[in-house]
N, C-alpha and C positions, 0 to 999 in steps of 0.2 A: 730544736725539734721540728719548725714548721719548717726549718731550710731544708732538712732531710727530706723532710714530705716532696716537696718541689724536685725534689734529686731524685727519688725514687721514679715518679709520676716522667719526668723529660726521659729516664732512663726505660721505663716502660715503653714508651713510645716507640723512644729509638728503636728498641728491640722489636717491637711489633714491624714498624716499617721494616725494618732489615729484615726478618724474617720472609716476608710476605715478598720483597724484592725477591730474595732467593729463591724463594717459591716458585713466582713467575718467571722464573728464568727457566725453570725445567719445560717439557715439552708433555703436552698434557692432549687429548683427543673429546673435541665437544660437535655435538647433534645440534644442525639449526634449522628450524622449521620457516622457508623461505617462500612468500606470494610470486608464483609465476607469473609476467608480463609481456604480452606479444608487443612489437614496438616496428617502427620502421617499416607499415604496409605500403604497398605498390597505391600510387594516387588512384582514388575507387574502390577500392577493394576490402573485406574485412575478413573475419572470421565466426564463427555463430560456434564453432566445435567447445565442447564443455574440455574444459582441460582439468586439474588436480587444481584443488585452490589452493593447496601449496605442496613445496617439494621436499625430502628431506636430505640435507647437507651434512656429510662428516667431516671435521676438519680437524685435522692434526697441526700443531704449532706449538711455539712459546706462549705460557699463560696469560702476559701481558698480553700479547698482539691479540691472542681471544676472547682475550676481557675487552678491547678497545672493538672487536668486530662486536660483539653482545652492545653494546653500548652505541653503535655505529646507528646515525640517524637511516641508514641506504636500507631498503627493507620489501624491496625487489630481485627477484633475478629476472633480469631483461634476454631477451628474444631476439631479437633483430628480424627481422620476415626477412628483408629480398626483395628480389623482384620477382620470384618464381612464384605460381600459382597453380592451384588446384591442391591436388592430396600431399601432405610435406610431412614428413617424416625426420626430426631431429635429435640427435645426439648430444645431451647436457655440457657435456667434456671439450666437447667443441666450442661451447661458447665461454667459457672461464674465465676468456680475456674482456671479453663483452661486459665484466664484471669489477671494475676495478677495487671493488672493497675487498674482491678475493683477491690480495697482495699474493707476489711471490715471497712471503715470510711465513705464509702458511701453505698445507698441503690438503690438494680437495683428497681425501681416501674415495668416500665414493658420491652416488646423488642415488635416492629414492624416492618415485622411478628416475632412472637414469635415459630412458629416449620417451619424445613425448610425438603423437601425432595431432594434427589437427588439418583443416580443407579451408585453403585463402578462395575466396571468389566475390564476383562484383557486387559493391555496395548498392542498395537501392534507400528510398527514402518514403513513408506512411505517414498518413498522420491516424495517429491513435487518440481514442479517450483516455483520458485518465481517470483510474478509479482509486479515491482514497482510502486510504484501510485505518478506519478509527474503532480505538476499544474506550467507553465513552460509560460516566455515570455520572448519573446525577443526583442533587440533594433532592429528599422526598419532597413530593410536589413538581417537582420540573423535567422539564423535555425539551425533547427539538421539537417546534413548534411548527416546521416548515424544513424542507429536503439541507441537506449539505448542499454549499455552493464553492466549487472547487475554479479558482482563476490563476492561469486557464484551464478550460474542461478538457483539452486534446494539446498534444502535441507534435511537431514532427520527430519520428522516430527515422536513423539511419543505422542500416546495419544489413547483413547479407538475405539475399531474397528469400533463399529456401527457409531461414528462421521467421523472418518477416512476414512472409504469408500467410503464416496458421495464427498469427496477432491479432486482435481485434483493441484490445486495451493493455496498458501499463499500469502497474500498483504504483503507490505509491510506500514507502516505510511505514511501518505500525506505529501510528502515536497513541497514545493511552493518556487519557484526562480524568480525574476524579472532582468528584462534589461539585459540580456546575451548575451554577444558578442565574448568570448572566451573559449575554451575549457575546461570544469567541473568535478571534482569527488565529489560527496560527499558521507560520509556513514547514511545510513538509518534502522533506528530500524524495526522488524518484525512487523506487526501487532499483537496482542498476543492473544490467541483463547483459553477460559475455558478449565481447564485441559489437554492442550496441550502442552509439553516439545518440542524445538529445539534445534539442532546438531550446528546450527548458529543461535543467535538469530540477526542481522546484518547483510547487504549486502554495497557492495560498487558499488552504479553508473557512469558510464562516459558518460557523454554528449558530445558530437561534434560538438559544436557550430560551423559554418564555417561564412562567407558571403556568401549569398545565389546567384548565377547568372544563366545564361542563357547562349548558345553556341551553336549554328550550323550547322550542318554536309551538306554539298552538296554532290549529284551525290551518294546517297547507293543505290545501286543496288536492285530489286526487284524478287525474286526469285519465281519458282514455285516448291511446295512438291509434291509427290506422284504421278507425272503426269505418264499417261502409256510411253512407250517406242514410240509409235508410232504416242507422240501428242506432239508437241509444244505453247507452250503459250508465243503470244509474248504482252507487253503492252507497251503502247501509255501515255505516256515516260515511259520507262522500269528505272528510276531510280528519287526519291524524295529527297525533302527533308527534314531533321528532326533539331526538334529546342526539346533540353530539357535542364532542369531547376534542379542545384543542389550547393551543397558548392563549393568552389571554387579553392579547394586541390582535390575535388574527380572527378570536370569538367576537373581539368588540367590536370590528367592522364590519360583522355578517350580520342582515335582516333576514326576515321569512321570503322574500323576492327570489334569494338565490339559494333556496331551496328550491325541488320538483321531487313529486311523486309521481309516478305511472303505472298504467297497466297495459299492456300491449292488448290489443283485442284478439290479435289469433290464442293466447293464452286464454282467455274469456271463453273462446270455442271449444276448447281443447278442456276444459274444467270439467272437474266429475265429481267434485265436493261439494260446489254452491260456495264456495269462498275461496279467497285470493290472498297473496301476498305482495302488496305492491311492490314496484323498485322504487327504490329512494338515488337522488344524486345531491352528493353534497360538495361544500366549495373543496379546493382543495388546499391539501396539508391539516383535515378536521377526518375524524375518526365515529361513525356513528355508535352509538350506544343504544339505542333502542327506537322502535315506531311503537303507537299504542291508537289502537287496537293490531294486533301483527296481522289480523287476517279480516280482510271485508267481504260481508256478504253481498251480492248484488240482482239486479234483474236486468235483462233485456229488454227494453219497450222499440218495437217495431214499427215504421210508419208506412203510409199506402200512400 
């Protein structure tokens, strides 16, 4: 009984391979959605034109050979530019042979679109910022304690002028980070922009993850700017106090020294309340949270 089982089972096989051979012997018509590629530009020169990110290919043949193209690492259709420049104007069918995975064992029926246009012109070269693009959370209690630090901040960018012009900055790809609670590097690929070459195509970010807290300055003094020589400004309490909000390495190195409070004196002149609100200037990468008292009353003493 278990010898049958084995004779059934090799028998099944067989039958499937054989099957499936004959199968792929018939001629069958399949759709391949293929990345267009300009290739072979004149030395200098690129392209900036938005082309179809991809084409669509019909191709009639035997099942195998279309099973081996689906399977096929080649996952371009190449271009060749030329030497010719300015406005260019190409017909897909022309370049067929430019394509070697498209074998003469298959047949192209058609390409959609089947002509594509695009404008060759001289290369130039920028250097751009790079701006990282992060979608970023963190465990409750923590922050970026201090800016993103992206190395490098710029790069040189080459690519055709007219596109190049209206650039000021490059993204980078969307990284997305969850639950962060300690200090981060990672590296991030360029965004990549038609016929655009980079000097970096990669940046590297750090994040500052701290614990985020809070901290309180008594008694900073409130100063006045620009007052003339012969006025005094006194305020009704001449000193606040400041409550700001930041990581908890960059709270611990701040004293009340690099704190300032002010008031401008042409604000002083300019008053119609009898009270004020001073500016506050805090270090930076800290967030203020409050002054108290928010408004000072004061008086003018004049001298002769």
């Amino acid at each position: 009984m278990k010898k049958n089982i084995y004779v059934i089972i090799v028998a099944f096989i067989f039958s499937v391979i054989l099957w499936v051979s004959i199968s792929l012997s018939n001629d069958y018509y399949a759709t391949l959605e293929v990345p267009v590629k300009l290739i072979d530009f004149p030395y200098g020169f690129s392209t900036g034109s938005a082309l179809p990110r991809t084409i669509s290919v019909k191709l009639k043949g035997k099942g195998w050979k279309l099973v081996s193209i689906y399977l096929s690492a080649e996952s371009n259709f190449v271009i060749p530019v030329g030497y010719e420049t300015g406005k260019r104007y190409v017909n897909l069918y022309n370049y067929i042979s430019e394509n070697p995975w498209l074998s003469t064992d298959v047949e192209v029926v058609n390409f959609t679109p089947d002509t594509l246009s695009f404008f060759i012109e001289k290369a130039f070269a920028k250097k751009l910022k790079i701006i990282p693009e992060l979608n970023l959370s963190f465990q409750q209690g923590y922050g970026l304690a201090s800016k993103v630090i992206a190395s490098p901040d710029s790069t040189l960018v080459y690519g055709p002028f007219s596109y190049l012009k209206n650039l000021d900055s490059i993204k980078t790809k969307l990284l997305s980070l969850e639950n962060l609670q300690t200090k981060t590097s990672e590296k991030i690929l360029l965004e990549r922009i038609p016929g655009m070459r980079y000097h970096d195509n990669s940046v590297s970010v750090s994040l500052d993850v701290q614990k985020i807290v809070e901290k309180n300055f008594d008694n900073v003094a409130v100063k006045v700017i620009d007052a003339p020589k012969d006025r005094e400004v006194i305020f009704f309490p001449n000193r606040i106090k400041i409550s700001i909000r930041g990581g908890v390495d960059v709270l611990g190195r701040i004293d009340s020294t690099q704190l300032n409070a002010y008031v401008n004196y042409r604000d002083v002149v300019a008053d119609s309340l009898g009270s004020l609100v001073p500016q506050v200037i805090i270090p930076e990468n800290t967030s203020l949270i409050f002054i108290n008292p928010e408004r000072l009353r004061y008086i003018i003493k004049k001298f002769n």
